[in-house]
DSSP file (Angstrom, degrees, kcal/mol; ACC not computed):
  #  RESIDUE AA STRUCTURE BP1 BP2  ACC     N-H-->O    O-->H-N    N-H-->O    O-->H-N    TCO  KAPPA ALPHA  PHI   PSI    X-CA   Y-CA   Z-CA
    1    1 A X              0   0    0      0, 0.0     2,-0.2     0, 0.0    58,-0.0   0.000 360.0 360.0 360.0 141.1   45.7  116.9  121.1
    2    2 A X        +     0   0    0      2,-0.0    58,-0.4     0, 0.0     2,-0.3  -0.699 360.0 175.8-103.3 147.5   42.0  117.5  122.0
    3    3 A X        -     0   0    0     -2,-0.2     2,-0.4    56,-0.1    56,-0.0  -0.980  35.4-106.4-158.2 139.0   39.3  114.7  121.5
    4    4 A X        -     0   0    0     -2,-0.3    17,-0.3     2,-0.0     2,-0.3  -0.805  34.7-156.1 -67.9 124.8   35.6  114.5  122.4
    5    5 A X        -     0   0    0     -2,-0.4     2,-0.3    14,-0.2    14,-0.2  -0.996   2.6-156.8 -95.7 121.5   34.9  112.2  125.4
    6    6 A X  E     -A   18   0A   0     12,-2.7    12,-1.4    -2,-0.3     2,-0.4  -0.759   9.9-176.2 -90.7 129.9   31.5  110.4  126.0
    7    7 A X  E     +A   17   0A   0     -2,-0.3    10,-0.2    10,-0.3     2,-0.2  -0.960   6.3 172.1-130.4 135.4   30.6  109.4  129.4
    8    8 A X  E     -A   16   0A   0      8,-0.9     8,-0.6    -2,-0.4     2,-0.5  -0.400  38.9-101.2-119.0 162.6   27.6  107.6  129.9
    9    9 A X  E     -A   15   0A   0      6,-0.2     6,-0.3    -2,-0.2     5,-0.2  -0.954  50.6-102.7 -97.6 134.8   26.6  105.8  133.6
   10   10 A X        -     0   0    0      4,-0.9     6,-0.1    -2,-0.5    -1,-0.1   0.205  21.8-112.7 -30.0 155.0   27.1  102.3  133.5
   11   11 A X  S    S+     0   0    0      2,-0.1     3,-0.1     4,-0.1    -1,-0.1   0.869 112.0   5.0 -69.6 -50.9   24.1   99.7  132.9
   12   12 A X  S    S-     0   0    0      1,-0.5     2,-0.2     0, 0.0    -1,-0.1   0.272 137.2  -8.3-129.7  -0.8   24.7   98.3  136.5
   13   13 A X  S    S+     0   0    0      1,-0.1    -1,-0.5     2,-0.1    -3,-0.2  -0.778 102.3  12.9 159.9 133.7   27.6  100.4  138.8
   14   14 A X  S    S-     0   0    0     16,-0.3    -4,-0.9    -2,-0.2    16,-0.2   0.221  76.3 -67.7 103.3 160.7   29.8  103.1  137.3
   15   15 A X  E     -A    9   0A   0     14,-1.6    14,-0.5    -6,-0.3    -5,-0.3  -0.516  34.0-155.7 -95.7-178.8   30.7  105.5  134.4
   16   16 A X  E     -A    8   0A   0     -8,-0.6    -8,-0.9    -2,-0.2    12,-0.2  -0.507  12.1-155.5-146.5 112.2   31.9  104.2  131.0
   17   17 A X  E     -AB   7  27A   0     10,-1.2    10,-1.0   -10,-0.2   -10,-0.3  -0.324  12.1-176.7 -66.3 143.4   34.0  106.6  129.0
   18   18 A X  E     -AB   6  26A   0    -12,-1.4   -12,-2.7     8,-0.2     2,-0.4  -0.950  22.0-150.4-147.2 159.8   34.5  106.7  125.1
   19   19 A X        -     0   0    0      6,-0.8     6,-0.3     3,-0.4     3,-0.3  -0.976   5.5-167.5-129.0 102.8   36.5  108.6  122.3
   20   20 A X  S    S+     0   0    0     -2,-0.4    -1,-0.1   -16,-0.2     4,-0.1   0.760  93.1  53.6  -7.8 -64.5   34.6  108.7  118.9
   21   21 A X  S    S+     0   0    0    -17,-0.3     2,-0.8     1,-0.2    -1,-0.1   0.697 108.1  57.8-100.7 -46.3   37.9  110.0  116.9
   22   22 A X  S    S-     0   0    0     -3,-0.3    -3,-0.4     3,-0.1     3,-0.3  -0.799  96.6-134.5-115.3  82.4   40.0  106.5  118.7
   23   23 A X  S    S+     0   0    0     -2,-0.8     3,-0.1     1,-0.2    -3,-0.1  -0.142  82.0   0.4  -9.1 117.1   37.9  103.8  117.4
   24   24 A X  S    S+     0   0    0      1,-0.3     2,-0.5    -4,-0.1    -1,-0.2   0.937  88.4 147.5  76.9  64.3   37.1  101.0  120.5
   25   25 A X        +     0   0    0     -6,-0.3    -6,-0.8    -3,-0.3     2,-0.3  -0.974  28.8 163.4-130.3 106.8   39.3  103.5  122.8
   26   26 A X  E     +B   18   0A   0     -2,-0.5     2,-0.3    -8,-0.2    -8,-0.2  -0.997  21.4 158.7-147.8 137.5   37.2  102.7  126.1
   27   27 A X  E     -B   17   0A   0    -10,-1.0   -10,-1.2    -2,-0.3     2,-0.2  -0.892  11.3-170.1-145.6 169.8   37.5  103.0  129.8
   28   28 A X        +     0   0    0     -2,-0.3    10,-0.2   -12,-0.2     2,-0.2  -0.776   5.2 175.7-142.7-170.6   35.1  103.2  132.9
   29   29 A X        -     0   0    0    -14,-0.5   -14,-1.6    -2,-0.2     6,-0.2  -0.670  43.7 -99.9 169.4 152.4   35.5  104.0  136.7
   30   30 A X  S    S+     0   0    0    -16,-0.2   -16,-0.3     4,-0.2     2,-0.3   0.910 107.0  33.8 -46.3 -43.3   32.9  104.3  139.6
   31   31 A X  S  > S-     0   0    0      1,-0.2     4,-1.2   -17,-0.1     5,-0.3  -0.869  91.6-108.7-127.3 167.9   32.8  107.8  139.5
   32   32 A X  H >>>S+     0   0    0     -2,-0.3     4,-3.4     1,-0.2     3,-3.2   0.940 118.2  51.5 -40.5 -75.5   33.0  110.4  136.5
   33   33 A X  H 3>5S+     0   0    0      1,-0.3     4,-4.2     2,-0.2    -1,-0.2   0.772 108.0  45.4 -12.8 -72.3   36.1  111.4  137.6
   34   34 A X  H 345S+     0   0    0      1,-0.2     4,-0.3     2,-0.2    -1,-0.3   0.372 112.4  53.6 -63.1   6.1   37.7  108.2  137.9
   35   35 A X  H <X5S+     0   0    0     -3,-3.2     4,-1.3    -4,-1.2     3,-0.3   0.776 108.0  52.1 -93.3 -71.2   36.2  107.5  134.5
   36   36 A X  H >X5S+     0   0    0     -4,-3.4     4,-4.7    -5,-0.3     3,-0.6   0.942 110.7  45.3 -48.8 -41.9   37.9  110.8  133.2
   37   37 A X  H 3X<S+     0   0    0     -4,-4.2     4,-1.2    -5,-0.5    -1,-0.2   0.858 116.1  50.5 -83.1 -18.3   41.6  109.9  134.6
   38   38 A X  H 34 S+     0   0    0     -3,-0.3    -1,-0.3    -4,-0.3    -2,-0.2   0.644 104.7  51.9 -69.0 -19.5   41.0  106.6  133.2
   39   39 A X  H XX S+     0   0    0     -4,-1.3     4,-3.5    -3,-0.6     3,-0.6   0.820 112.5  55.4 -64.9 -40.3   39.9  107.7  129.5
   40   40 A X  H 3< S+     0   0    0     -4,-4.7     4,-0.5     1,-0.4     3,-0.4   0.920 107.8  38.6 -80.8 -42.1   43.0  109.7  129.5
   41   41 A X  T 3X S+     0   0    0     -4,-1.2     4,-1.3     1,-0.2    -1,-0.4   0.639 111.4  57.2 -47.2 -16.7   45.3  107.4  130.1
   42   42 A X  H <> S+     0   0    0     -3,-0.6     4,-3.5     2,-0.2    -1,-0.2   0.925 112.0  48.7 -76.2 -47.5   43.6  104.7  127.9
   43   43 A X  H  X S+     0   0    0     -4,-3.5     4,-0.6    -3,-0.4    -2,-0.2   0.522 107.7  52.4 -83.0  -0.5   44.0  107.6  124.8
   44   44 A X  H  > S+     0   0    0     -4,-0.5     4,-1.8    -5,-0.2    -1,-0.3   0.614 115.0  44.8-100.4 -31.6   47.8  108.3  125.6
   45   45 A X  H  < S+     0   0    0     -4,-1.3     4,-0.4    -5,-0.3    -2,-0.2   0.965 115.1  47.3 -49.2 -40.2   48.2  104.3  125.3
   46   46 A X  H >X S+     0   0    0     -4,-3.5     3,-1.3     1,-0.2     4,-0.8   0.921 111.4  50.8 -63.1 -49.7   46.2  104.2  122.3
   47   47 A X  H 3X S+     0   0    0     -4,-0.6     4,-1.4     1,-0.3    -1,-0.2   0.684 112.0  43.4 -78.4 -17.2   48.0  106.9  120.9
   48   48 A X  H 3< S+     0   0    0     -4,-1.8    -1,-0.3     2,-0.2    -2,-0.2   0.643 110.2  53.8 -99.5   7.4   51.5  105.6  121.4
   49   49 A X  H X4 S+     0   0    0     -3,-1.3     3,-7.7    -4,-0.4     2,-0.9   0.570 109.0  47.8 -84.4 -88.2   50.9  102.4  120.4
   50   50 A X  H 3<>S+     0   0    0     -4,-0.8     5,-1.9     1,-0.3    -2,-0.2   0.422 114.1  48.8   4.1 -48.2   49.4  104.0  117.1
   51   51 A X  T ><5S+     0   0    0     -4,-1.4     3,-1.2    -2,-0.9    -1,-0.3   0.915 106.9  63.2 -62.1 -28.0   52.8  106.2  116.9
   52   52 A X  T < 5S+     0   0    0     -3,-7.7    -1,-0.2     1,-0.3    -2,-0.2   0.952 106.1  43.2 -58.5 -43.2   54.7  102.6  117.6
   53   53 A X  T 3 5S-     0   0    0      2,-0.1    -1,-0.3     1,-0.1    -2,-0.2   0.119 117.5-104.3-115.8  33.4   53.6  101.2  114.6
   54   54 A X  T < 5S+     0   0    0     -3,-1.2     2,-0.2    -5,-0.3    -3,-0.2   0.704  71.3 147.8  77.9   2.9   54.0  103.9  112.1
   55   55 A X      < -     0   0    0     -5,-1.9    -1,-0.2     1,-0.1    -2,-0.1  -0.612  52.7-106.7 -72.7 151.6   49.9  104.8  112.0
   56   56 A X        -     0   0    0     -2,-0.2     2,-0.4    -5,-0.0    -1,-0.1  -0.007  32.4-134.2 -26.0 153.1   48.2  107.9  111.5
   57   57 A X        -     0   0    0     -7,-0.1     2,-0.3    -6,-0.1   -35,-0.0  -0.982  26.6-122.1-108.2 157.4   46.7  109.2  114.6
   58   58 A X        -     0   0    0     -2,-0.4     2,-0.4   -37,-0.1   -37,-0.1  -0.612  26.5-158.2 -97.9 148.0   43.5  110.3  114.1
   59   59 A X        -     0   0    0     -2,-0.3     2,-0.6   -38,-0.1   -56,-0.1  -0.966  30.1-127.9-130.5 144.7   42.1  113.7  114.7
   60   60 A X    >   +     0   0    0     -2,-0.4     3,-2.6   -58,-0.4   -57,-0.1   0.373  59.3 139.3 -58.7   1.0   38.8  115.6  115.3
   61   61 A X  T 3  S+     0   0    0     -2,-0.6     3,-0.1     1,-0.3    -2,-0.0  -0.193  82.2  11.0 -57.4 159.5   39.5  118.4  112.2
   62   62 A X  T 3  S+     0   0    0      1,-0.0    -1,-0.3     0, 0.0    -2,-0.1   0.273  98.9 127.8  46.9  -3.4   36.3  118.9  110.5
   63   63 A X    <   -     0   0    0     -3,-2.6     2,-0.2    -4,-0.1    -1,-0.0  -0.173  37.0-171.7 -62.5 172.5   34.3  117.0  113.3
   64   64 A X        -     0   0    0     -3,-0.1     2,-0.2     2,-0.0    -3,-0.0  -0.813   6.0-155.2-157.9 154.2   31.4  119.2  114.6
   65   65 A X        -     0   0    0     -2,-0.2     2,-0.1     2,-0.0    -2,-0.0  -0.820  13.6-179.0-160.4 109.2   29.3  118.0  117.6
   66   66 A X        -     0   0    0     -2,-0.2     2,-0.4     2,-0.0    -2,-0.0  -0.043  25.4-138.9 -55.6 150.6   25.8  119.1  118.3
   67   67 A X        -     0   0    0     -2,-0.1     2,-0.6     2,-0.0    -2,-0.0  -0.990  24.5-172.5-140.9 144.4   23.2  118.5  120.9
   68   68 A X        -     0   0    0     -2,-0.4    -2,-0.0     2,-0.0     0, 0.0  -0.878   5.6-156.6-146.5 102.4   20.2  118.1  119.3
   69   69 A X        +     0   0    0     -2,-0.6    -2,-0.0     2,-0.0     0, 0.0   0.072  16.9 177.8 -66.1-172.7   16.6  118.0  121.5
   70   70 A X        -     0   0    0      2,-0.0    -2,-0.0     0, 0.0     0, 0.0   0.024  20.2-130.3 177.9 113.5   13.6  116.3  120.3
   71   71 A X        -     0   0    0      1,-0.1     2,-0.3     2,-0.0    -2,-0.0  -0.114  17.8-122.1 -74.5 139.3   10.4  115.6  121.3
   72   72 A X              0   0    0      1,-0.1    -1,-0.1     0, 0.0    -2,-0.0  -0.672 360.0 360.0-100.2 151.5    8.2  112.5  121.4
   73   73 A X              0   0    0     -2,-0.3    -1,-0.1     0, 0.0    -2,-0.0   0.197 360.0 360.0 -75.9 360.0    4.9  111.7  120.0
């Protein structure tokens, strides 16, 4: 399965990773990297619990994802 992952820099120290698609599916790490190997493992937990208890998992079909500039006034 494929998923869009956000990583952002941390407020204070750090990455913090997110999956749109896996609702409150969140992980961090000092550096992107460690960020990345920690989203994925967070989104094969997420996803086996989901499997554990007989939910859907959710998937990105139909998503579409833009970058979209814009200038201020």
């Amino acid at each position: 399965m494929r998923y869009t992952v956000i990583i952002e820099k941390g407020r204070e120290s750090g990455y913090v990773a997110y999956v749109p698609a896996l609702k409150g599916c969140v992980s961090q790490g000092e550096t992107k990297a460690e960020a990345v190997e920690n989203i994925k493992e967070a989104m094969e937990v997420y996803i086996e619990a989901l499997l554990e208890d007989g939910l859907p998992v959710p998937t990105e079909e139909g998503r579409e994802t833009l970058e979209v500039q814009v200038s201020a006034r």
